[in-house]
PADODREN-456175 format. One record per residue (C-alpha): residue in three letters; z negated, y negated, x negated. Coordinates in steps of 0.05 Angstrom, whole numbers, padded with zeros to 5 digits, always signed. Each point is the difference from the previous one (the first is absolute). Layout:
BEGIN
AlaZYX
...
//
This chain:
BEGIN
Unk+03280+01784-00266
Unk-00038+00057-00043
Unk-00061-00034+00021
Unk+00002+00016+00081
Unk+00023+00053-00009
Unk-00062+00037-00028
Unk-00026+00006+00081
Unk+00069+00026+00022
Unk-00031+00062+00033
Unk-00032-00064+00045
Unk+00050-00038+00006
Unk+00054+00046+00060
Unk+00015-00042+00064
Unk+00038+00058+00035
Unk+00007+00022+00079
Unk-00049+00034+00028
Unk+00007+00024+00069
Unk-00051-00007+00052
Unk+00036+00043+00048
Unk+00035-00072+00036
Unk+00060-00017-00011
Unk+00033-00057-00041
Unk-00004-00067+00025
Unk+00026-00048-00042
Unk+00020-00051+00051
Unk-00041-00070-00001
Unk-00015-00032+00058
Unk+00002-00080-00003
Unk-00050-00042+00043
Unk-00037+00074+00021
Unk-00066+00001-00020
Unk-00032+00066-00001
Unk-00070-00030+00022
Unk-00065+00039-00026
Unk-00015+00057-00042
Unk-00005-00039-00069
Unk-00032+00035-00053
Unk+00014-00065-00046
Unk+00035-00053-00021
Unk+00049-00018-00067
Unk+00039-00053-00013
Unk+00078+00017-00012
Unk+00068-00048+00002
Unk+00033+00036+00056
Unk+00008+00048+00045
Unk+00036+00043-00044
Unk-00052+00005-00045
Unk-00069+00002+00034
Unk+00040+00076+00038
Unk+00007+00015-00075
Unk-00082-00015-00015
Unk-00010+00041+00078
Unk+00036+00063-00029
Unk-00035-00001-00066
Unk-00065-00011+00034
Unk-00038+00066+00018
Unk-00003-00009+00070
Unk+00041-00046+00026
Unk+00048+00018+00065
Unk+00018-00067+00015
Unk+00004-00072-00021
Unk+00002-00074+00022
Unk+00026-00060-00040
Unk-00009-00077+00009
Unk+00061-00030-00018
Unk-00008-00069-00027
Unk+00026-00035+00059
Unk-00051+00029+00049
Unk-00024-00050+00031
Unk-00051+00037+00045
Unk-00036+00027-00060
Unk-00005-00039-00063
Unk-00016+00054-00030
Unk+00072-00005-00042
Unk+00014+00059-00051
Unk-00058+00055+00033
Unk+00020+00064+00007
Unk-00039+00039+00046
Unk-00017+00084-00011
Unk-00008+00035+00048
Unk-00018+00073+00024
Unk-00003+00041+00059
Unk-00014+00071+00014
Unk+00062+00018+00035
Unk+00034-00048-00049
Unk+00033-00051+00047
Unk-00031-00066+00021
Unk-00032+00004+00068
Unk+00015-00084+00010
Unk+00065-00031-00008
Unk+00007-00073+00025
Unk+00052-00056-00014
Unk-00028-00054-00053
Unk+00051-00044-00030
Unk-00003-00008-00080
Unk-00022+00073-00013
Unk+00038+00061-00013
Unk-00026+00075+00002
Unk+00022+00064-00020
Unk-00023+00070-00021
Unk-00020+00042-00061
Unk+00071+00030-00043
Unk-00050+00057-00026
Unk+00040+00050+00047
Unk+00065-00030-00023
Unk+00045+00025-00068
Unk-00011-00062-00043
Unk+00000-00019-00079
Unk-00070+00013-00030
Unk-00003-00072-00017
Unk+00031-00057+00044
Unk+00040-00048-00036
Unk-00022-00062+00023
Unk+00061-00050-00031
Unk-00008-00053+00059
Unk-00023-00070-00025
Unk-00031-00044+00041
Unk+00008-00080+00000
Unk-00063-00039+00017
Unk-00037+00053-00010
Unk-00060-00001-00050
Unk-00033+00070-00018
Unk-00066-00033-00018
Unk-00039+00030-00057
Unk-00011+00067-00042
Unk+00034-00050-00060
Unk+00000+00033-00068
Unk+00052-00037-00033
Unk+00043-00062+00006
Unk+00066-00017-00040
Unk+00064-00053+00021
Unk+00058+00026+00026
Unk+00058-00039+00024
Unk+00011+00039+00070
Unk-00034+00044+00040
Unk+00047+00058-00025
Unk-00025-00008-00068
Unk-00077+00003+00022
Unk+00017+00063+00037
Unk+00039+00028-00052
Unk-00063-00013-00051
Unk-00049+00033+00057
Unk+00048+00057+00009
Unk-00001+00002-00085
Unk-00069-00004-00007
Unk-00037+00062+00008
Unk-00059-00032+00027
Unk+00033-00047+00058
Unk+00001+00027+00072
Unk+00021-00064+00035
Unk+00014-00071-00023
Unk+00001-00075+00029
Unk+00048-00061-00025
Unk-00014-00070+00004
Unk+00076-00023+00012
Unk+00028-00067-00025
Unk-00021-00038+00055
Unk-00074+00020+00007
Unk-00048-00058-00004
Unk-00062+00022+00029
Unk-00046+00000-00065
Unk+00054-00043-00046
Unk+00070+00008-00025
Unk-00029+00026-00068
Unk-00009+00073+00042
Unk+00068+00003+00013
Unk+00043+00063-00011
Unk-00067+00034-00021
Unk+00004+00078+00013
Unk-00064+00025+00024
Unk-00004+00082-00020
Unk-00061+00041+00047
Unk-00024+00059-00009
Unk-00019+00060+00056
Unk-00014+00067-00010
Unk+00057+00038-00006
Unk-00042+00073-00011
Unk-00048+00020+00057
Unk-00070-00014-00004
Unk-00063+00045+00033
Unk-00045-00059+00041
Unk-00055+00051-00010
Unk-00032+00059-00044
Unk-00066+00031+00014
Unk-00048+00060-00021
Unk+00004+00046+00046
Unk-00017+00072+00008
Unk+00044+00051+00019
Unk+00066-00040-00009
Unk+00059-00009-00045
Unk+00048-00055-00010
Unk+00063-00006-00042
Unk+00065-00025+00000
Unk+00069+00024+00017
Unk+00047+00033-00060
Unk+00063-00032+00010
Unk+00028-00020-00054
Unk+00068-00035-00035
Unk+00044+00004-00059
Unk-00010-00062-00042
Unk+00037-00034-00056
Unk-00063-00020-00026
Unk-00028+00044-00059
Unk-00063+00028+00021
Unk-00068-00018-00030
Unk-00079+00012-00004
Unk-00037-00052+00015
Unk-00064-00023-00048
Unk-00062+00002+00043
Unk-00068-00010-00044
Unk-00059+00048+00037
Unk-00059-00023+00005
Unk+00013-00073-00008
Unk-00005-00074+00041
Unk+00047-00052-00016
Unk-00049-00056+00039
Unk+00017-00058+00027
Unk+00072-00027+00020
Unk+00009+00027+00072
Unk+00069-00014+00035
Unk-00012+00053+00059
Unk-00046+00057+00019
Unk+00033+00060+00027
Unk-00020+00071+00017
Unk+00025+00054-00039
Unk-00009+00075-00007
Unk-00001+00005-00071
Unk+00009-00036-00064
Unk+00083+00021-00002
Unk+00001-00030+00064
Unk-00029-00064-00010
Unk+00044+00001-00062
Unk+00056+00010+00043
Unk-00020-00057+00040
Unk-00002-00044-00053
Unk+00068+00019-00029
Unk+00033-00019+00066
Unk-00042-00071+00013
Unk+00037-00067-00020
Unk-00066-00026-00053
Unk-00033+00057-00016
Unk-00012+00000-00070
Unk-00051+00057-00010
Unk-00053+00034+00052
Unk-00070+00031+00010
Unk-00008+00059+00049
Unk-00075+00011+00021
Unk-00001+00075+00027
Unk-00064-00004+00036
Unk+00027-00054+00044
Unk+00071+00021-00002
Unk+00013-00075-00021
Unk+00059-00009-00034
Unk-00001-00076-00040
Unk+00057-00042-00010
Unk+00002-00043-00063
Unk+00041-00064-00020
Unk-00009-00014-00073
Unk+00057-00010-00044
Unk-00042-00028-00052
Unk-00052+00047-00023
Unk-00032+00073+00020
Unk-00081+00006-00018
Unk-00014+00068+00016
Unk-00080+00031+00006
Unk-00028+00068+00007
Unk-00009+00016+00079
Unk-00012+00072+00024
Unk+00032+00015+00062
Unk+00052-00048-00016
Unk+00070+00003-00020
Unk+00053-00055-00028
Unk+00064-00001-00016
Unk+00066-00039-00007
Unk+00067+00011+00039
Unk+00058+00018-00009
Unk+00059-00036+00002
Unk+00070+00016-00027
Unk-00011+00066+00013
Unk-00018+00058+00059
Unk-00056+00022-00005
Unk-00025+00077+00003
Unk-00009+00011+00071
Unk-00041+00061-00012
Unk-00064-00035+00037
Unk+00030+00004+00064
Unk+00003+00075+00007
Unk-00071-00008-00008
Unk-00045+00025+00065
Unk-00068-00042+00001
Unk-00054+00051+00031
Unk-00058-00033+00036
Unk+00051-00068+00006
Unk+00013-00034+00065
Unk+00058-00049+00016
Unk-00013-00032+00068
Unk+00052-00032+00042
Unk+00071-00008-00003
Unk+00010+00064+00042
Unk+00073+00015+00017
Unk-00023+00064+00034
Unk-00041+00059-00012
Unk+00018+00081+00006
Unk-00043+00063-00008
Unk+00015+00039-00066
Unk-00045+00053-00030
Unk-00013-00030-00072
Unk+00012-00072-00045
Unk+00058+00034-00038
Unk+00047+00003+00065
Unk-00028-00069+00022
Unk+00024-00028-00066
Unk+00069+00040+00005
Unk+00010-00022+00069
Unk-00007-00078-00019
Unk+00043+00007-00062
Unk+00052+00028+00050
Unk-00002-00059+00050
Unk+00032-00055-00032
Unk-00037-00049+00039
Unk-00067+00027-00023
Unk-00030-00031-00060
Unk-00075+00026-00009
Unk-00039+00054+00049
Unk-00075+00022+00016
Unk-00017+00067+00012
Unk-00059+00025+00035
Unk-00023+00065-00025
Unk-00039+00058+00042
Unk-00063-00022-00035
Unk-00003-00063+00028
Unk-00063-00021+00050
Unk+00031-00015+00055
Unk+00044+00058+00028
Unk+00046-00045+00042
Unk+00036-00028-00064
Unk+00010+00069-00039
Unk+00066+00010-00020
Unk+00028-00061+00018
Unk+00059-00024-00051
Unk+00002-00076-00002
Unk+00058-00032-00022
Unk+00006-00073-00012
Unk+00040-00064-00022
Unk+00002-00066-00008
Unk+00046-00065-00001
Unk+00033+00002-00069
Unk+00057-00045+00023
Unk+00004-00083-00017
Unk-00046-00031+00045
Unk-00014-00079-00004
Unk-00077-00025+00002
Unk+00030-00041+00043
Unk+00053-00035+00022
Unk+00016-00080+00030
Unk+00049-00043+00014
Unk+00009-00053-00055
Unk+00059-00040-00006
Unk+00050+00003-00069
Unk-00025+00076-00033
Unk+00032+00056+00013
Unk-00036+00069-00002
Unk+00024+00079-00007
Unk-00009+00069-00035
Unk+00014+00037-00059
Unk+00071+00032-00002
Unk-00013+00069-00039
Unk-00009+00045+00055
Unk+00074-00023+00028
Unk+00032+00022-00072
Unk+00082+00012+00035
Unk-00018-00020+00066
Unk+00029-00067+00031
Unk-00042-00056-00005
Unk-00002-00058+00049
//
């Protein structure tokens, strides 16, 4: 697990109290009606509260069980948000159930999400396939394997595409680090990212980055990034990253899947690299402040503080913070001075999405359950 845990200062799900208190409780056939800021697909109730309290502003949820039958939207699980935190509709609706955000509630960091589900078919985000005889031996290779968030099993009995696709273990990938949706130039702010860190087993190491230089062609993903360490980072955590490109004037941080070869050319402004991956690597790039750097979005909440330093302390000391913006006294408009950002996003297993299909059988990884009691 050396590999994820590189972004571990990203990675806290912790409480974080919004002044309400902790609701737990979900309420079948309720729906909370209105006040979606979006949608994601999840297996059950249990899990799309887990996505609400990892998402940065989410107070409350509603999920369409997969025997609504006034919605066919099966497997949705609707965010929502409200300033006073509560949903102002509540109405019966058989098939759904809704419930509220745990981030005011004492919880693990990471759920352990051991339910399987029969029927169930987490459809796409494949990486690698292997045969296993059960569905306990897929999951056990998924929880093995680094790479594998969540998994799918085509049982004994599935027929759909031929019986030659039986007992094939499907491995996915998601992001298991936080990732910024956005970095801009921007005057008069600085970005960064919280300081927490963890003890690893893994030896620590540096990673080889080549300045100057454009590995072309070869693009799995394009993803922002503050910095070259970053994007390396990035690609240390992702499933098929085999080496990366990080283009500094557009923040663009470029993915590669090669196994077979690496043609490198001369590129200023431009800087590859290959990842790491049996080891940790040196996290000293997060304690990094990026002047003139803006991170939009993904606002938990913002406080006034007089400099970056204590906007950067304060996020490291919230456990639910992962990266912050800080508006300094220089900055045009005077509304926004001194305003501390802090931000987050979903780092959990989340589905692409999710459908009913007869004979598979879908769940998680087990690692973040280590000695608790699985299902």
């Amino acid at each position: 697990m050396g590999t994820h845990l590189i972004l571990v200062g990203l990675l806290s799900i912790c409480s974080l109290s919004f002044g309400q208190d902790c609701n737990q409780q979900l309420q079948e056939n309720v729906d909370f009606q209105g006040n979606d800021i979006t949608s994601l697909f999840s297996p059950d109730a249990e899990h799309c509260q887990q996505l609400c309290t990892q998402h940065p502003s989410c107070n409350f949820f509603t999920f369409v069980r997969p025997d609504g039958t006034n919605d066919e939207r099966h497997f949705f699980c609707f965010i929502k948000t409200a300033p006073n935190g509560q949903p102002s509709v509540q109405t019966p609706l058989q098939g759904v159930t809704s419930g509220f955000s745990l981030k005011s509630c004492s919880q693990d960091q990471e759920p352990c999400l051991s339910k399987v589900y029969q029927n169930v078919d987490f459809t796409g985000a494949d990486y690698r396939a292997l045969f296993t005889a059960d569905y306990e031996e897929c999951q056990r290779a998924c929880t093995q394997d680094p790479a594998c968030q969540f998994f799918t099993l085509l049982n004994e009995d599935f027929t759909a595409k031929g019986s030659r696709y039986r007992y094939k273990c499907h491995l996915k990938f998601s992001w298991p680090v936080s990732r910024i949706p956005v970095v801009e130039k921007k005057a008069g702010v600085t970005s960064g990212f919280s300081q927490i860190t963890q003890i690893s087993q893994q030896s620590v190491c540096q990673g080889k980055l080549f300045p100057n230089t454009d590995i072309p062609g070869n693009n799995n993903e394009v993803i922002p990034a503050v910095s070259a360490e970053h994007c390396q980072a990035l690609c240390s955590a992702h499933s098929v990253c085999s080496y990366f490109s990080f283009e500094s004037d557009k923040f663009n941080c470029n993915l590669k899947n090669n196994n077979e070869d690496m043609v490198t050319r001369g590129k200023n402004g431009v800087t590859s690299g290959l990842p790491a991956r049996f080891c940790q690597l040196d996290n000293a790039w997060v304690k990094v402040a990026h002047d003139n750097v803006d991170v939009p979005g993904s606002d938990i909440r913002f406080e006034l503080m007089d400099d970056a330093d204590t906007c950067q302390r304060t996020c490291t000391q919230d456990p639910y913070c992962q990266f912050y913006t800080y508006v300094n006294e220089n900055f045009d408009d005077p509304i926004y001075r001194r305003r501390c950002y802090l931000k987050r996003t979903i780092t959990m297993p989340a589905p692409p999405k999710v459908s009913k299909v007869a004979n598979v059988v879908s769940g998680f990884q087990l690692r973040n359950c280590n000695s608790k009691t699985t299902v």
